[in-house]
NUBA-624637 format. One record per residue (C-alpha): x, y, z; residue number from 1. Coordinates in steps of 0.02 Angstrom, whole numbers, padded with zeros to 5 digits. Last residue first. Layout:
BEGIN
<pt><east>X</east><north>Y</north><up>Z</up><k>NUM</k></pt>
...
REM end
This chain:
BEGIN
<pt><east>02890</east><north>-03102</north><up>00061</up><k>300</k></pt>
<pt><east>02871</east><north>-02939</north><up>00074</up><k>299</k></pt>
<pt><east>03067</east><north>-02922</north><up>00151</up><k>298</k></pt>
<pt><east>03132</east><north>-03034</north><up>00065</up><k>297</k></pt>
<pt><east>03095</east><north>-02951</north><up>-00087</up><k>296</k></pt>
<pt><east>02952</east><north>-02979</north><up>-00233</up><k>295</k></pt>
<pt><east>02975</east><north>-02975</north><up>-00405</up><k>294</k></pt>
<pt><east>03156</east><north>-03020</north><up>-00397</up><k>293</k></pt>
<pt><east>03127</east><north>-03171</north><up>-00517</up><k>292</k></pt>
<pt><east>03184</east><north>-03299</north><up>-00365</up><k>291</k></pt>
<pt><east>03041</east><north>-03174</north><up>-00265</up><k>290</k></pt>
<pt><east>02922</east><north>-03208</north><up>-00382</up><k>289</k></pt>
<pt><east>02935</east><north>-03400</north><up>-00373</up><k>288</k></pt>
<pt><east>02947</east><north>-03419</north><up>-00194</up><k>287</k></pt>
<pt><east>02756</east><north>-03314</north><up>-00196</up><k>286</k></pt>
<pt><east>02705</east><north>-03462</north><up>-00324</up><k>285</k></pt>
<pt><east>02754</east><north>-03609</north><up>-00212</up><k>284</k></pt>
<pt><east>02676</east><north>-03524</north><up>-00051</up><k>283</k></pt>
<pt><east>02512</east><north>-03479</north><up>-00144</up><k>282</k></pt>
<pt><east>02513</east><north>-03655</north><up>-00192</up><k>281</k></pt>
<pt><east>02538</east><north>-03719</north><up>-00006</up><k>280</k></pt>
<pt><east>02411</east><north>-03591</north><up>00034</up><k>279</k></pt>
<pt><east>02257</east><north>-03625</north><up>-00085</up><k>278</k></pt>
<pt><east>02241</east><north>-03554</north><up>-00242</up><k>277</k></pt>
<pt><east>02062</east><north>-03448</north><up>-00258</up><k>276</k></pt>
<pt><east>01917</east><north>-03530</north><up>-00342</up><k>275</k></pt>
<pt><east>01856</east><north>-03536</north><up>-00501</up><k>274</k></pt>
<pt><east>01677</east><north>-03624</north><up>-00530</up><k>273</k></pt>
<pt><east>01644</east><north>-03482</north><up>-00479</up><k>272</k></pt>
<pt><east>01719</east><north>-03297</north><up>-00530</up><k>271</k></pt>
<pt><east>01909</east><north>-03252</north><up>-00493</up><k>270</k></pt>
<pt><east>01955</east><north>-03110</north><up>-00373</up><k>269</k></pt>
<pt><east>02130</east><north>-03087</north><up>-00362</up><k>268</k></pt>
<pt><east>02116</east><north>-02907</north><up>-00285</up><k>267</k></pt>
<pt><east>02237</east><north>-02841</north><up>-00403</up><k>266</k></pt>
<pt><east>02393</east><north>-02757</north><up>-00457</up><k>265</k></pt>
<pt><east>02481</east><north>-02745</north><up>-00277</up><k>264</k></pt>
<pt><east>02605</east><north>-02882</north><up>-00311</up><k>263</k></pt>
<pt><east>02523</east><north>-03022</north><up>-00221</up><k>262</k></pt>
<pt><east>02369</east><north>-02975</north><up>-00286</up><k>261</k></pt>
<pt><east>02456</east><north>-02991</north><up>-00463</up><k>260</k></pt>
<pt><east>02520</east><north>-03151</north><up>-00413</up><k>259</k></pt>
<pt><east>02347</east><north>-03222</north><up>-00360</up><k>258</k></pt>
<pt><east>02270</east><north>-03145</north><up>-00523</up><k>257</k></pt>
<pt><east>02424</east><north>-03274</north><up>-00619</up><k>256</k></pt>
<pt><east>02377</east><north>-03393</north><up>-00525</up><k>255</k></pt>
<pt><east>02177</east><north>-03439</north><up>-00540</up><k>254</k></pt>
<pt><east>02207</east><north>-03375</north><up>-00724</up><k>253</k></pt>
<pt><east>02217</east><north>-03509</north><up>-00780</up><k>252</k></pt>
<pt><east>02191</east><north>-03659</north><up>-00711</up><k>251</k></pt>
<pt><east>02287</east><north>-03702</north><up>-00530</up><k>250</k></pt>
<pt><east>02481</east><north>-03718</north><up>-00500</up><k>249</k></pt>
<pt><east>02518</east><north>-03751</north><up>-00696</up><k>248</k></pt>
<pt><east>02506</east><north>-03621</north><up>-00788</up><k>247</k></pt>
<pt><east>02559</east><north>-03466</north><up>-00679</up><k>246</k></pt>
<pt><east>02690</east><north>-03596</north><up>-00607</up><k>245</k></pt>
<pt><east>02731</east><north>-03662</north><up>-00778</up><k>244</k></pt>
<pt><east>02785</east><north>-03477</north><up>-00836</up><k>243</k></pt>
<pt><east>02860</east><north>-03410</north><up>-00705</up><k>242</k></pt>
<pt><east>02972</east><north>-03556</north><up>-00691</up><k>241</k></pt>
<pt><east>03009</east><north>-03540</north><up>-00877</up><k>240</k></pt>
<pt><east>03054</east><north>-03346</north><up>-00872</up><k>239</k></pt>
<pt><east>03226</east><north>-03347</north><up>-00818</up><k>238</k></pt>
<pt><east>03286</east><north>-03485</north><up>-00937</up><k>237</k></pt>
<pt><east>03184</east><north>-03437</north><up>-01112</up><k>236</k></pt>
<pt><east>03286</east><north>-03244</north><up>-01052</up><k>235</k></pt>
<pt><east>03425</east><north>-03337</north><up>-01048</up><k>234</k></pt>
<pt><east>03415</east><north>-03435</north><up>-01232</up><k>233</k></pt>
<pt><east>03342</east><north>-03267</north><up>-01286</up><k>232</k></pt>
<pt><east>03512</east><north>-03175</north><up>-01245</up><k>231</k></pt>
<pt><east>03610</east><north>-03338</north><up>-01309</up><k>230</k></pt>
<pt><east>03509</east><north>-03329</north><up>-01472</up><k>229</k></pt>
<pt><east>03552</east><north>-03105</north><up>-01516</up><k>228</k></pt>
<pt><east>03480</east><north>-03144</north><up>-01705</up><k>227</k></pt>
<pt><east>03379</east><north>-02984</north><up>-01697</up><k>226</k></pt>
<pt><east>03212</east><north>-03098</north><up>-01694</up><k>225</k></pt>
<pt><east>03292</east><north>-03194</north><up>-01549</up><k>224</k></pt>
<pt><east>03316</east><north>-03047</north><up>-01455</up><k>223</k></pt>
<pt><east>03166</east><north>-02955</north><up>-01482</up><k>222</k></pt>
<pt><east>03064</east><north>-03101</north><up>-01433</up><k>221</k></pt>
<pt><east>03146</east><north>-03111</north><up>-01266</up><k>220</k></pt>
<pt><east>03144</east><north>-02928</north><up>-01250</up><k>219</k></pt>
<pt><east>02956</east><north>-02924</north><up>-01279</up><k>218</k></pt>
<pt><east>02895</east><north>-03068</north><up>-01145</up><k>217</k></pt>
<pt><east>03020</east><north>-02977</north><up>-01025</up><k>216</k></pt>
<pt><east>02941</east><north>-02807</north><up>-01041</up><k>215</k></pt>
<pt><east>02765</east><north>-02885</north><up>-01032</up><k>214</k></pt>
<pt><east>02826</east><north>-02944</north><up>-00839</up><k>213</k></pt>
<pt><east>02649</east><north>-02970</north><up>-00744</up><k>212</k></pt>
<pt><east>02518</east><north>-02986</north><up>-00870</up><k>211</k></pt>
<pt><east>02648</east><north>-03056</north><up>-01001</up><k>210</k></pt>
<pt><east>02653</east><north>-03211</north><up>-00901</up><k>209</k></pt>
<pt><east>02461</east><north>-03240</north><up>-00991</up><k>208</k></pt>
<pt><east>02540</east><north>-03236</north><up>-01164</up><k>207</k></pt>
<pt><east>02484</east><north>-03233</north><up>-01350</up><k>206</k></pt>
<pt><east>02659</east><north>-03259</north><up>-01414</up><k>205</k></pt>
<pt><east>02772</east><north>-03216</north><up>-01563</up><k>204</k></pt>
<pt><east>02823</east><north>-03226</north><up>-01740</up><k>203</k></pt>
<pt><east>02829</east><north>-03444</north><up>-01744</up><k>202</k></pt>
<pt><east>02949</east><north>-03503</north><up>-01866</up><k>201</k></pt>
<pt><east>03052</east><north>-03653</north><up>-01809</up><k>200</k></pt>
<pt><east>03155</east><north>-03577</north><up>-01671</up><k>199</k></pt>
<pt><east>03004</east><north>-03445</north><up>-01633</up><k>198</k></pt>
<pt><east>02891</east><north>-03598</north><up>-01578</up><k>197</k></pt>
<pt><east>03039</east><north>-03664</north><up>-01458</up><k>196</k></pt>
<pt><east>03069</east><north>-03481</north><up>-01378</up><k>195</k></pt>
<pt><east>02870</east><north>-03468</north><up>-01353</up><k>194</k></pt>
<pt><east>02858</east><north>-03635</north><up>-01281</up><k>193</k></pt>
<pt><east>02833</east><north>-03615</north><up>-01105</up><k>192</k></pt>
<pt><east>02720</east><north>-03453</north><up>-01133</up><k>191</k></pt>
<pt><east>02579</east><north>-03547</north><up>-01237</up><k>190</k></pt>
<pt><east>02486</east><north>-03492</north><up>-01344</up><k>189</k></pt>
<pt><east>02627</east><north>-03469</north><up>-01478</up><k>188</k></pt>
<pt><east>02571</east><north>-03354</north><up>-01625</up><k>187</k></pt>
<pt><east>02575</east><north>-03414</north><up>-01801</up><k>186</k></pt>
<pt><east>02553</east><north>-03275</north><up>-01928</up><k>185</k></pt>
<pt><east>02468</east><north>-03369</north><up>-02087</up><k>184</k></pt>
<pt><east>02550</east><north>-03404</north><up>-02245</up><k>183</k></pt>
<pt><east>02484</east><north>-03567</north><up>-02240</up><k>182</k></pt>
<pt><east>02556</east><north>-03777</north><up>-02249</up><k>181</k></pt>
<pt><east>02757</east><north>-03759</north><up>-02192</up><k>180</k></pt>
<pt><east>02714</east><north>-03657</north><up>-02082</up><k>179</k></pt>
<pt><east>02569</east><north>-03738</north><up>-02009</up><k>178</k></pt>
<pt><east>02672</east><north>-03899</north><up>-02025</up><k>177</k></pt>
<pt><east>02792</east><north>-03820</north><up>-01921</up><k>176</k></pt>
<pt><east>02668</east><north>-03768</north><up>-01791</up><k>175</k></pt>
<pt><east>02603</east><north>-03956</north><up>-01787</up><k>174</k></pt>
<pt><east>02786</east><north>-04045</north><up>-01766</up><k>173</k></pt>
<pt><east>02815</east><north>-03927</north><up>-01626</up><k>172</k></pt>
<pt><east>02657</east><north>-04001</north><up>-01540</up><k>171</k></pt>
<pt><east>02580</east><north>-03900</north><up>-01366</up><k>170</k></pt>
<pt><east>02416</east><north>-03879</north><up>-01463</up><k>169</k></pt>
<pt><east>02399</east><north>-03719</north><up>-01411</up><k>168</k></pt>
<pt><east>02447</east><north>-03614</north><up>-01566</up><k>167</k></pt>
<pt><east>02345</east><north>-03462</north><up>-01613</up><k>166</k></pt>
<pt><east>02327</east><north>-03450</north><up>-01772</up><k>165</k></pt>
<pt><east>02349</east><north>-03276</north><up>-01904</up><k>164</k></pt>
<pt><east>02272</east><north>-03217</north><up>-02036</up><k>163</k></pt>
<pt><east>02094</east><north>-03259</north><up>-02068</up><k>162</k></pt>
<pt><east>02000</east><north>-03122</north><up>-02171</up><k>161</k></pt>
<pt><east>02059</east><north>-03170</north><up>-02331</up><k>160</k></pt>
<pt><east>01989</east><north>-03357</north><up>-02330</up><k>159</k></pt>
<pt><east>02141</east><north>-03466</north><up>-02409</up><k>158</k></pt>
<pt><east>02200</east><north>-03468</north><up>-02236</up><k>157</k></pt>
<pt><east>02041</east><north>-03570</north><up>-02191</up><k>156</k></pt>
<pt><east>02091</east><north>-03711</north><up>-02306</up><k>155</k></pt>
<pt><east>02271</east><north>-03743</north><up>-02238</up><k>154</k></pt>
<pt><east>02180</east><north>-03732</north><up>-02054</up><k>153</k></pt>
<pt><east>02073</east><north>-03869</north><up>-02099</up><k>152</k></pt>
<pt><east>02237</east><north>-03978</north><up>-02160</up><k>151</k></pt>
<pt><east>02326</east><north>-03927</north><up>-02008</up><k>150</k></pt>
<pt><east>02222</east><north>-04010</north><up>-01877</up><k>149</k></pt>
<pt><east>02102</east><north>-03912</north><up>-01769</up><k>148</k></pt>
<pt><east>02119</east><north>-04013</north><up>-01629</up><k>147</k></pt>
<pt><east>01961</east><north>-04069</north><up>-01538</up><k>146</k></pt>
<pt><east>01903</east><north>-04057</north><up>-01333</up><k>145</k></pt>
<pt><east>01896</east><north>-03889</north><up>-01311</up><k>144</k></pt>
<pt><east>02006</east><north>-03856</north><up>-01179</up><k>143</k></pt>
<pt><east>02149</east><north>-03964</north><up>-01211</up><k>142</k></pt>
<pt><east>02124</east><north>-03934</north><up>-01402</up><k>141</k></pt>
<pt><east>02196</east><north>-03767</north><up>-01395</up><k>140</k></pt>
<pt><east>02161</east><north>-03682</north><up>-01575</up><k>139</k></pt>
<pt><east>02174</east><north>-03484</north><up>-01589</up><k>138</k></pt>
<pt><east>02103</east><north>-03431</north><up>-01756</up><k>137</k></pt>
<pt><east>02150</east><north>-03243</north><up>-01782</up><k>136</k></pt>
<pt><east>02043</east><north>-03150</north><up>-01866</up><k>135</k></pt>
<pt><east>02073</east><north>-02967</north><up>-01959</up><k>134</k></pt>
<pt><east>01893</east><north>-02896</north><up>-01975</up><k>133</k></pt>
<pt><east>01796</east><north>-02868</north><up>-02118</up><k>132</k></pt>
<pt><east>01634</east><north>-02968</north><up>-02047</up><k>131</k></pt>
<pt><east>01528</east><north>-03102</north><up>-02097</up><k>130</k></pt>
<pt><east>01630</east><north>-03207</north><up>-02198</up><k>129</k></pt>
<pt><east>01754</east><north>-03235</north><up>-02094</up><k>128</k></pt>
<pt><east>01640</east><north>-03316</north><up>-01939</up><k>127</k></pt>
<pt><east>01547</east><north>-03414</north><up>-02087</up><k>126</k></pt>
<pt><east>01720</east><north>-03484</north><up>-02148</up><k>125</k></pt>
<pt><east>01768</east><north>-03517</north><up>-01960</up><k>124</k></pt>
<pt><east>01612</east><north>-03633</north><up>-01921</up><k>123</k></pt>
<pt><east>01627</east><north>-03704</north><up>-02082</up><k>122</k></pt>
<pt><east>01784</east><north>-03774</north><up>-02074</up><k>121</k></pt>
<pt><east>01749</east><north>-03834</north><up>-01891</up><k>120</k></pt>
<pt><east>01612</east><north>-03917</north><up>-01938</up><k>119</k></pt>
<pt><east>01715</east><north>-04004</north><up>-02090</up><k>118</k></pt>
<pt><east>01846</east><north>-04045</north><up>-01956</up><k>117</k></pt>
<pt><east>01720</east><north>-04141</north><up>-01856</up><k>116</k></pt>
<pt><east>01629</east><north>-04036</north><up>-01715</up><k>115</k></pt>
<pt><east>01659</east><north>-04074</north><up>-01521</up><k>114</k></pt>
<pt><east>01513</east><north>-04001</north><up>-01441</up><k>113</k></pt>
<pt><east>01609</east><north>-03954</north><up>-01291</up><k>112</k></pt>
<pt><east>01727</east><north>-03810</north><up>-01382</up><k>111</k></pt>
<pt><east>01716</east><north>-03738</north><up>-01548</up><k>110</k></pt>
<pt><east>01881</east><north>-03667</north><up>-01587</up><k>109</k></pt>
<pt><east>01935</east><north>-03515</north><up>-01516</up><k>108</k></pt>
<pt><east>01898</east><north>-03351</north><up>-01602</up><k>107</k></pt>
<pt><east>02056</east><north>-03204</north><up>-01575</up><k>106</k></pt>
<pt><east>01964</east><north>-03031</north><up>-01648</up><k>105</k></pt>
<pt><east>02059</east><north>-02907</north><up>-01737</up><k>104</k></pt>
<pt><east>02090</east><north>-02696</north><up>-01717</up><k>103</k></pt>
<pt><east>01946</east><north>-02706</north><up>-01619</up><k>102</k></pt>
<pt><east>01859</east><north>-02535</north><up>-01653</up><k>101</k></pt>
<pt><east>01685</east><north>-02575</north><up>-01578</up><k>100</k></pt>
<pt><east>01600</east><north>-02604</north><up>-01750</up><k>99</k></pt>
<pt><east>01718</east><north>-02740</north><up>-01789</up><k>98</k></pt>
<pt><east>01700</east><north>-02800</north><up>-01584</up><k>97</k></pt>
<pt><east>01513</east><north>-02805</north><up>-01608</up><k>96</k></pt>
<pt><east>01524</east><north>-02903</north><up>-01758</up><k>95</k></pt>
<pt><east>01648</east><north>-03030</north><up>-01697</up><k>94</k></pt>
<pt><east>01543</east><north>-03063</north><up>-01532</up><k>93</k></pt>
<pt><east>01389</east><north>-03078</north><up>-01643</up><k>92</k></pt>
<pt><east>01474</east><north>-03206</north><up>-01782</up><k>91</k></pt>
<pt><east>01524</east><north>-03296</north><up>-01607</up><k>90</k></pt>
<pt><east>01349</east><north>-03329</north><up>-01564</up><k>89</k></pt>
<pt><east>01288</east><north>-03378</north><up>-01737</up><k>88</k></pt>
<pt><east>01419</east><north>-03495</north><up>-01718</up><k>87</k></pt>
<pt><east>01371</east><north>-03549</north><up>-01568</up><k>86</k></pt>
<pt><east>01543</east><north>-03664</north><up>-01473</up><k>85</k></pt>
<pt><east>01589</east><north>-03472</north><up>-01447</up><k>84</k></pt>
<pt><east>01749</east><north>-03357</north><up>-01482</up><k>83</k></pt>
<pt><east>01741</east><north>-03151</north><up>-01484</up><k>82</k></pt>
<pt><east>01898</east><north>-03130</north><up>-01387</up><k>81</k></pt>
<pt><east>01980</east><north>-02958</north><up>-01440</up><k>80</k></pt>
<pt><east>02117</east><north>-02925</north><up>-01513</up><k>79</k></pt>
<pt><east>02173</east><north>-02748</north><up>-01450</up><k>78</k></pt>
<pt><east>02289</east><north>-02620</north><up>-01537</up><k>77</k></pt>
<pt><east>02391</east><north>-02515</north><up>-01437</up><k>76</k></pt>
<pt><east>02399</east><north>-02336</north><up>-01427</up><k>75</k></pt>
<pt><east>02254</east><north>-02346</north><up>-01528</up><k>74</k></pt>
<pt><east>02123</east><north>-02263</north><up>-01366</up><k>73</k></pt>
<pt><east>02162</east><north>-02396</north><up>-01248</up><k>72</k></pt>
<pt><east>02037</east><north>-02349</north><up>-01144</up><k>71</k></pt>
<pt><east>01893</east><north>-02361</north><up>-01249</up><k>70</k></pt>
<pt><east>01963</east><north>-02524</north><up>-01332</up><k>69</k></pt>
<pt><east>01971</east><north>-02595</north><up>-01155</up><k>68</k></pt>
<pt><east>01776</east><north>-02531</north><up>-01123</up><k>67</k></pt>
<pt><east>01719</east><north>-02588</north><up>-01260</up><k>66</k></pt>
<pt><east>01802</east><north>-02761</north><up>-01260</up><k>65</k></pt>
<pt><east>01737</east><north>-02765</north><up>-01076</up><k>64</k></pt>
<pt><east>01573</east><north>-02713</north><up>-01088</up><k>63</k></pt>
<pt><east>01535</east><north>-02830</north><up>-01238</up><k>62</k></pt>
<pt><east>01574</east><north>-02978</north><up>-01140</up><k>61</k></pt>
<pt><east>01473</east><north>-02895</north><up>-00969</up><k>60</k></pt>
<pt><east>01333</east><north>-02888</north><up>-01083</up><k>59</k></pt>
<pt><east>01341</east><north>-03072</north><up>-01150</up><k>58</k></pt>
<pt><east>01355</east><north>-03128</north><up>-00980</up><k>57</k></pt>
<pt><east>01538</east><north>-03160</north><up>-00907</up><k>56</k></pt>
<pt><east>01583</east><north>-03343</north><up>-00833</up><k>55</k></pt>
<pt><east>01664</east><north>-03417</north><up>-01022</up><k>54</k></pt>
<pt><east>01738</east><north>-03271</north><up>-01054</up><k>53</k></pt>
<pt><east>01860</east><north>-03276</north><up>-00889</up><k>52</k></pt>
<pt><east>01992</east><north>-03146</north><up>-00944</up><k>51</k></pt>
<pt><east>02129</east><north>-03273</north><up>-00960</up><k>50</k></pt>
<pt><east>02001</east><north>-03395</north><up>-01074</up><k>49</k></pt>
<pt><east>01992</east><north>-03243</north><up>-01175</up><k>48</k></pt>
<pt><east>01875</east><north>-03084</north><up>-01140</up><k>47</k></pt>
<pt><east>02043</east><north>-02942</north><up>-01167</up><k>46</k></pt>
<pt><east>02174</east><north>-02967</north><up>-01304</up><k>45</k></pt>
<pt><east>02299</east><north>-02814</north><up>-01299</up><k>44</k></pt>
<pt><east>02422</east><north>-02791</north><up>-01419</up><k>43</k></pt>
<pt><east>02594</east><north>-02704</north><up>-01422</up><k>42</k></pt>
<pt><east>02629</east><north>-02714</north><up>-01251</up><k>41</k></pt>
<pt><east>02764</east><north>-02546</north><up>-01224</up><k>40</k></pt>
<pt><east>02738</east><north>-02540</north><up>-00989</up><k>39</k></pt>
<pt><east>02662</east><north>-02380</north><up>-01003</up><k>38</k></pt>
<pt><east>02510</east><north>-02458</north><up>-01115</up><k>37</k></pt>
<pt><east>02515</east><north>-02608</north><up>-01010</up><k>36</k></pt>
<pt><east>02496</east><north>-02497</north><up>-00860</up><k>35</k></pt>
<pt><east>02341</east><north>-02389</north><up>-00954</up><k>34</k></pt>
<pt><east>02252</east><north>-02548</north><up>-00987</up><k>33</k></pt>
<pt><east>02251</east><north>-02623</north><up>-00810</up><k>32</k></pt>
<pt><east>02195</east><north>-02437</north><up>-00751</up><k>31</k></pt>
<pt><east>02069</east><north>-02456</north><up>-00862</up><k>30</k></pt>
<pt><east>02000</east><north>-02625</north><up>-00799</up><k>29</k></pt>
<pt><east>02028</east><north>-02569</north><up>-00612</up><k>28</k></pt>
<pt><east>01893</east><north>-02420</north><up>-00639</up><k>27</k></pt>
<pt><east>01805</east><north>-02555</north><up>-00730</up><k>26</k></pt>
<pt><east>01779</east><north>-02689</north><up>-00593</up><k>25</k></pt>
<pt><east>01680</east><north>-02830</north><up>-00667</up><k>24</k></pt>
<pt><east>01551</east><north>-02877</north><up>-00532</up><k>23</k></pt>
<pt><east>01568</east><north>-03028</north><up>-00416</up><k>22</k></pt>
<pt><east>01636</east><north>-02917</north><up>-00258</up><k>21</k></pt>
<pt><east>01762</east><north>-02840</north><up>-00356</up><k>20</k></pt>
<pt><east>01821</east><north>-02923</north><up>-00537</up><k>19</k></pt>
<pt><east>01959</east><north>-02883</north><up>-00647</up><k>18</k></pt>
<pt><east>01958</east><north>-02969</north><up>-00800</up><k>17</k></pt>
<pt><east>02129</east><north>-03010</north><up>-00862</up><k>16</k></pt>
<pt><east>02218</east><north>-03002</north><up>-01022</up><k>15</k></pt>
<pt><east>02298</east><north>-03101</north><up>-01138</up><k>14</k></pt>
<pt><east>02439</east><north>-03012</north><up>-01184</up><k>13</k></pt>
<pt><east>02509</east><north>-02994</north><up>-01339</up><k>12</k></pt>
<pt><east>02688</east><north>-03013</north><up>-01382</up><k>11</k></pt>
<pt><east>02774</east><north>-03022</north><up>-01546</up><k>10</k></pt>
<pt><east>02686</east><north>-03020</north><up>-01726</up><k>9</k></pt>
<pt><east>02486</east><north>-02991</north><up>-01725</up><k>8</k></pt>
<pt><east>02529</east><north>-02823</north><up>-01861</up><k>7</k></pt>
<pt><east>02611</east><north>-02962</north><up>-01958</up><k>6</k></pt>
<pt><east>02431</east><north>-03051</north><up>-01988</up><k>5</k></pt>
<pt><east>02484</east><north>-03120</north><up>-02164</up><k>4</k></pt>
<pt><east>02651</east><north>-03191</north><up>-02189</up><k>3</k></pt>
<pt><east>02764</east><north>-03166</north><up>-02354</up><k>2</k></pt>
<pt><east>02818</east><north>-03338</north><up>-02415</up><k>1</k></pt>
REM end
């Protein structure tokens, strides 16, 4: 079965929103975008849960998909985050980011109000039908509360706009159902289980590790895709305590903008109810980079 979404295959990064003193900082925004361009990341996705959506005004949402689009000028394509628990809400994200220049727009299932399957349905039907935009669904029912089971997601790939999912519901079983069930692209969100997801027919990762090491988050899917297994096996090995540390110290992306700090790529500013990690955390994480030779003794 031939996939739709391909051009969402291998890594994307879920970006982050740089802040200074409670504003978003743009200058550092850019600069953010032009690294990731040096660094090969294929797609961007800026104004996720990574970039802090849920504490940026409607202006400072648009801003930022503008602005990341702006700068990244289609040498890489940017999916941006256009979700809300308001439909009529997230049908205004998606719009501006079609008219913007997104090249497709990640929507996250309805989160707090809890809708049935059917609401869900129709939530994502009226999203698609609104706009000619490539979606991707992105379900992660940890955060929002419901899991949007395979069945719905079977009738929203019929819908020509949505081609690709998201996957956070951490369950193997689901992403091969998904498989088995759509032609849709299924991306792994979560970085732990990108080499598992692959293994039974995942095409890549929406990843928050890729903010710091996008080169590894590539190679690893390069080398399972080209059939090299021990090589991803390793690379699976060498990333995991990267991964659960950015993901599991303090919610996302409390971490992973400490360890950019850390590494000179940040202020780590995060935006209430967020808060900074606190030392013994910062302790565990900065051991961490230095066993992946991000930081040396001697910065340590």
């Amino acid at each position: 079965m031939s996939k739709k979404g391909g051009m969402f295959a291998g890594c994307t990064v879920a970006l982050v929103t740089p802040f200074r003193d409670g504003a978003v900082d743009e200058a550092a925004l850019r600069t953010l975008v032009e690294w990731h361009v040096e660094q090969g990341t294929p797609t961007l996705s800026p104004v996720g849960t990574t970039g802090e959506a849920p504490t940026l005004s409607h202006d400072e949402h648009e801003r930022v998909i503008a602005l990341v689009i702006e700068a990244a000028a289609g040498r890489v394509r940017v999916m941006a985050g256009t979700g809300s628990n308001a439909t009529a809400e997230a049908i205004r994200l998606t719009r501006f980011a079609a008219r913007a220049g997104a090249d497709g727009a990640l929507i996250v299932a309805p989160y707090y109000n809890r809708p049935n399957q059917e609401g869900m349905y129709r939530h994502f039907a009226a999203i698609a039908e609104s706009v000619d935009l490539p979606l991707v669904l992105y379900n992660i029912p940890g955060r929002t509360g419901r899991n949007l089971e395979p069945e719905t997601v079977e009738r929203l790939a019929r819908i020509g706009p949505i081609v690709a999912i998201k996957e956070a519901a951490g369950s193997l079983d689901q992403v091969s159902e998904l498989i088995v069930r759509t032609d849709l692209t299924v991306l792994s969100g979560d970085d732990s289980l990108t080499l598992p997801m692959l293994a039974v027919g995942a095409e890549g990762v929406v990843s928050v590790v890729g903010n710091l090491v996008p080169r590894d988050v590539i190679a690893l899917i390069d080398a399972f895709q080209q059939g090299r297994l021990e090589e991803a096996r390793q690379r699976h090995a060498r990333l995991f305590p990267l991964c659960k540390d950015l993901l599991g110290l303090a919610p996302n992306p409390i971490p992973v903008k400490a360890a950019m700090a850390r590494l000179g790529r940040g202020n780590g500013e995060v935006r209430l109810p967020l808060c900074p990690l606190d030392e013994r955390a910062l302790a565990t994480l900065e051991g961490t980079l230095f066993r992946y030779d991000l930081l040396t003794s001697s910065t340590q």
